[in-house]
C-alpha positions as CSV (number, residue, x, y, z in Angstrom):
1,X,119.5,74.7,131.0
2,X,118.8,78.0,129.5
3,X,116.2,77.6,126.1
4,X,117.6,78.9,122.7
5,X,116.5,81.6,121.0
6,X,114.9,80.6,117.5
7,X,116.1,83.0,115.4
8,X,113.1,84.5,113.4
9,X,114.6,87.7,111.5
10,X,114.2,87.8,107.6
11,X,115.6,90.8,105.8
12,X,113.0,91.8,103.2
13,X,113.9,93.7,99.7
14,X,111.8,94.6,96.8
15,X,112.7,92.9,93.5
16,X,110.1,94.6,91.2
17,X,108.3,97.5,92.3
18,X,104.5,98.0,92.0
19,X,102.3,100.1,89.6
20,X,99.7,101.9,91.0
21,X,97.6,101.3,87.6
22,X,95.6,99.9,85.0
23,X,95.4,99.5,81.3
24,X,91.7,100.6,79.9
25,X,92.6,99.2,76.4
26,X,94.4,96.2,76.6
27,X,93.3,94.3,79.7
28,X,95.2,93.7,82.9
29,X,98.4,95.9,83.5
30,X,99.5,93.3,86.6
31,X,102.7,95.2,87.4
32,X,102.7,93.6,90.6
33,X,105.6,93.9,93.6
34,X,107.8,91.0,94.2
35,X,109.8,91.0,97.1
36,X,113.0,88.9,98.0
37,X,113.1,88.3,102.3
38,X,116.0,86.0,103.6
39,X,115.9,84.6,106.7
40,X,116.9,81.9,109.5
41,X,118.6,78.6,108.8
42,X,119.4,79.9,105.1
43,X,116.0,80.2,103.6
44,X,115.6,82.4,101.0
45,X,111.7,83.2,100.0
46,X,109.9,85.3,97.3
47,X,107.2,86.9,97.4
48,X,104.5,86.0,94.7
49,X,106.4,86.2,91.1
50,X,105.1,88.1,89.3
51,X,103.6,87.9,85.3
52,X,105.1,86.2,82.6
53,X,106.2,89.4,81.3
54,X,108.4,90.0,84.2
55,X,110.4,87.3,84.1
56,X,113.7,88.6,82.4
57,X,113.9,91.8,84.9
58,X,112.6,89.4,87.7
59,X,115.8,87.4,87.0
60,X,117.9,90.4,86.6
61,X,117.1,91.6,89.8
62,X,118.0,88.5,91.7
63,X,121.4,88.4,89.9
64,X,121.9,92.2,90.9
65,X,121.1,90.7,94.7
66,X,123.1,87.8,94.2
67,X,120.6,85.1,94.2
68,X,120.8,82.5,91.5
69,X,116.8,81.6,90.9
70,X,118.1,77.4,92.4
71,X,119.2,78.8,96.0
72,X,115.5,80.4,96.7
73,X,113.6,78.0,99.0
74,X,110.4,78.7,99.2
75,X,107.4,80.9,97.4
76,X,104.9,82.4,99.3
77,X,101.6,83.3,96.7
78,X,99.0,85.8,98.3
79,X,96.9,84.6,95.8
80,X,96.1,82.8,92.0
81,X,96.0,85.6,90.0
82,X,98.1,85.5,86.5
83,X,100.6,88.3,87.5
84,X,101.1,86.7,91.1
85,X,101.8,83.1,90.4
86,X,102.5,82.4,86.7
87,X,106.6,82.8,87.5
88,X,106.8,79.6,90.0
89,X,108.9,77.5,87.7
90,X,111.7,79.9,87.7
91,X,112.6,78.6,91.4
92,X,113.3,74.5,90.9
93,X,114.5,74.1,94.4
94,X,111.9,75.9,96.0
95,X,108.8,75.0,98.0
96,X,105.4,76.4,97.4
97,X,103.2,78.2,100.0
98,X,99.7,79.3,99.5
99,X,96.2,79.4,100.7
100,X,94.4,76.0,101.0
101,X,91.0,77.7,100.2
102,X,92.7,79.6,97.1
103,X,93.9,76.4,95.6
104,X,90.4,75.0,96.0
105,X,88.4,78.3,94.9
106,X,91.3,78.4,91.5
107,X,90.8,74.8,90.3
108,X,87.0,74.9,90.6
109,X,86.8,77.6,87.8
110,X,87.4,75.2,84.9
111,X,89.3,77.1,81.5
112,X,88.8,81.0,80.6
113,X,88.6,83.2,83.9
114,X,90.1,86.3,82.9
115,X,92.4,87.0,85.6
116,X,92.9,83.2,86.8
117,X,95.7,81.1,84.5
118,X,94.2,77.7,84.8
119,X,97.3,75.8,83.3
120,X,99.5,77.4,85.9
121,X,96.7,76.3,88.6
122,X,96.8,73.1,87.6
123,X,101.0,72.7,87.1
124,X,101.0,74.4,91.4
125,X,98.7,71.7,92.5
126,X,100.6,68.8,91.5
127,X,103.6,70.7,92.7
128,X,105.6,68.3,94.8
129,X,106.4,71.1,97.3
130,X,103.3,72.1,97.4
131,X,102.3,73.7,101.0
132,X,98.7,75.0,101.7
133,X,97.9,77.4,105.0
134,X,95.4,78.5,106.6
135,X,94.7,81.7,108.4
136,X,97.1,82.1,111.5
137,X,99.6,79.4,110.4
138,X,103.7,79.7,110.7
139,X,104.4,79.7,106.9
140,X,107.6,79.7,108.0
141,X,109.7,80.3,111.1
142,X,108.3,84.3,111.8
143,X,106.0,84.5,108.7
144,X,102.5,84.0,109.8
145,X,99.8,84.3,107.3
146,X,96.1,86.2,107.6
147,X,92.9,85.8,105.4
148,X,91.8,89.2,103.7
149,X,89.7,88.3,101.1
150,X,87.6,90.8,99.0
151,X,90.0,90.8,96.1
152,X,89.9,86.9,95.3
153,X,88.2,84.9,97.9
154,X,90.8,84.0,99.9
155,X,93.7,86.2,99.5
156,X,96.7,85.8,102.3
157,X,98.8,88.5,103.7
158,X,101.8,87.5,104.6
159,X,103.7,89.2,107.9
160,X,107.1,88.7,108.2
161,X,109.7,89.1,111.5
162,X,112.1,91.1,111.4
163,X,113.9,94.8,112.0
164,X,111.6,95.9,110.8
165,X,109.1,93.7,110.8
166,X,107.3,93.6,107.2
167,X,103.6,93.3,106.2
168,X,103.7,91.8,102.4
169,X,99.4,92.9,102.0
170,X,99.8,92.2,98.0
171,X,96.3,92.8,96.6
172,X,94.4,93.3,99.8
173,X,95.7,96.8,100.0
174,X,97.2,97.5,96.4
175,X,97.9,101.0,96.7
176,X,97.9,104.2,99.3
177,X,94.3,105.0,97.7
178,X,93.0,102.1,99.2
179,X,94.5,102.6,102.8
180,X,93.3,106.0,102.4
181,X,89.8,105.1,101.1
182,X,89.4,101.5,102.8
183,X,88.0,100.5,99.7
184,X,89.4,98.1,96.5
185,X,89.5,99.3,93.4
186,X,89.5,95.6,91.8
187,X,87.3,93.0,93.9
188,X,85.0,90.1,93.8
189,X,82.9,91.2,97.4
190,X,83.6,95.3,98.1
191,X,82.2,94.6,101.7
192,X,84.8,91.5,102.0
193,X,86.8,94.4,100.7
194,X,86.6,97.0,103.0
195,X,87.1,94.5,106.0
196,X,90.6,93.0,104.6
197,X,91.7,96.7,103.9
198,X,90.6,97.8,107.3
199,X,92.1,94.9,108.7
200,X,95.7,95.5,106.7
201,X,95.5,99.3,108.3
202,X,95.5,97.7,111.9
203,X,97.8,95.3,111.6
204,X,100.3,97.9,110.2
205,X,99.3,100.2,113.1
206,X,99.7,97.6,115.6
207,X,103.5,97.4,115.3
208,X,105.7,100.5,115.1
209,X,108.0,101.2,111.8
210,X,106.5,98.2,110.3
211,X,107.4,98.4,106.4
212,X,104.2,97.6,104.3
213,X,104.2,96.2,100.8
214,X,101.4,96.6,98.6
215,X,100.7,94.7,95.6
216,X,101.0,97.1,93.4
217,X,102.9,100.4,94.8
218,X,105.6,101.4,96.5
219,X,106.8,100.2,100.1
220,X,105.0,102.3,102.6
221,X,105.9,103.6,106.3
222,X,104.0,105.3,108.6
223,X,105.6,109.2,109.7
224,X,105.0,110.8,113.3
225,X,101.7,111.9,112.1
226,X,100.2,108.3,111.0
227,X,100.5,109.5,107.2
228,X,101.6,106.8,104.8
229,X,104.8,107.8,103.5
230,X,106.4,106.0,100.2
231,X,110.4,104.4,100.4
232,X,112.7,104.9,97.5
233,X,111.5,106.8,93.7
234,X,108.9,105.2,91.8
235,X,110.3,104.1,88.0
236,X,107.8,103.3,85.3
237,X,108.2,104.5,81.9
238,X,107.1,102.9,78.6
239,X,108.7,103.3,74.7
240,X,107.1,103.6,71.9
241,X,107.7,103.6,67.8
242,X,105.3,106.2,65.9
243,X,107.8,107.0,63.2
244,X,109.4,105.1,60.5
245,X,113.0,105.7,62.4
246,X,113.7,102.6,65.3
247,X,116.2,105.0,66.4
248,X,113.7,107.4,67.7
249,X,111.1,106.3,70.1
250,X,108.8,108.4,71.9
251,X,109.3,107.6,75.7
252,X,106.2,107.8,78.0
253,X,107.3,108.3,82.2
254,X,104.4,106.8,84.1
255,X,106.1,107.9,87.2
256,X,105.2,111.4,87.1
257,X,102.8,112.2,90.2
């Protein structure tokens, strides 16, 4: 008897694009990419969640894809930072994937790391649906996870199957500076650092017209001539009130390159 095919494809979206920024004044920025991937047997996974300040345009955008926030299946978290994680309870249904080591690192803070919400920690790891992985393991059918620490101790990449196959790096690559530079910007070990970065460059190069995400940019391809080349227009723009009129506030474009 001819074996079956298992049927590994998972078509991968962005829900909220990344900012290649920070905020010198007010602490974290954490516009952070979140990306919606559906694939075999009717699973239908995001892609870390975001801050709490996302939420409303995070739920917009799944209504604009047609995805009611119930029929998502599972979460995949690259890691425990606040604008990465702090979104899970929008997703009742869903099951919960992230790094075993991660969980452990996150709980053994205690209360007040500045980029670690410790409530939310402790609500994912009395999650019923709680799944830890390891480096190497089948998340799911074609997502495999790999360890690139630097940025929290055990950050996870997440590669995905598919046409194309996508490489979700989150915060081990956040931006095309740090692919260029094979440094990190933000990071608890720079030499930890370097090697995650270095190792999200070959795994992007080992495949061709793999689609990478980073954490906080804009989906990235590789042209003829190995250059990293961004998909779609990036949108950022903030309003402000100086004036005594609400009908007249000053808008700032942070998308201007």
């Amino acid at each position: 008897m001819e074996a079956k095919t298992r049927m590994t494809n998972w078509i991968v979206e962005t829900l909220l694009q990344g900012y290649p920024g920070k905020s010198n004044t007010h602490g974290g920025l954490g516009w952070s990419t979140v990306a919606l991937a559906r694939g075999p047997e009717g699973r239908i996974a995001v892609l870390d969640t975001g801050g709490f300040g996302a939420r409303r345009i995070l739920l917009a955008r799944l209504a604009a894809a047609g995805v009611q926030p119930d029929q998502v299946t599972d979460l995949l978290l690259t890691h425990l930072h606040y604008d990465h994680c702090m979104n899970f309870p929008l997703f009742p249904q869903a099951a919960i994937h992230t790094g075993r080591d991660e969980m452990a690192w996150a709980l053994s803070l205690g209360d007040g790391h500045p980029l670690v919400p410790e409530h939310t920690v402790r609500a994912l790891s009395a999650h019923p649906r709680l799944h830890l992985v390891a480096e190497g393991e089948e998340v799911l059918p074609g997502i495999t996870c790999f360890d690139t620490p630097g940025h929290t101790p055990h950050h996870l990449c997440f590669l995905l199957e598919g046409a194309p196959p996508v490489f979700f790096a989150a915060d081990a690559a956040k931006n095309r500076a740090e692919l260029a530079t094979g440094r990190q910007d933000i990071t608890l070990d720079p030499a930890s650092s370097a090697r995650s970065v270095a190792r999200v460059n070959e795994i992007w190069r080992s495949r061709p017209g793999m689609l990478l995400l980073p954490g906080h940019d804009l989906s990235l391809l590789l042209d003829a001539a190995d250059r990293p080349t961004p998909l779609g227009e990036r949108a950022c723009a903030i309003e402000a009130w100086f004036t005594d009129s609400l009908d007249e506030p000053t808008r700032f474009d942070l998308a201007q390159q």
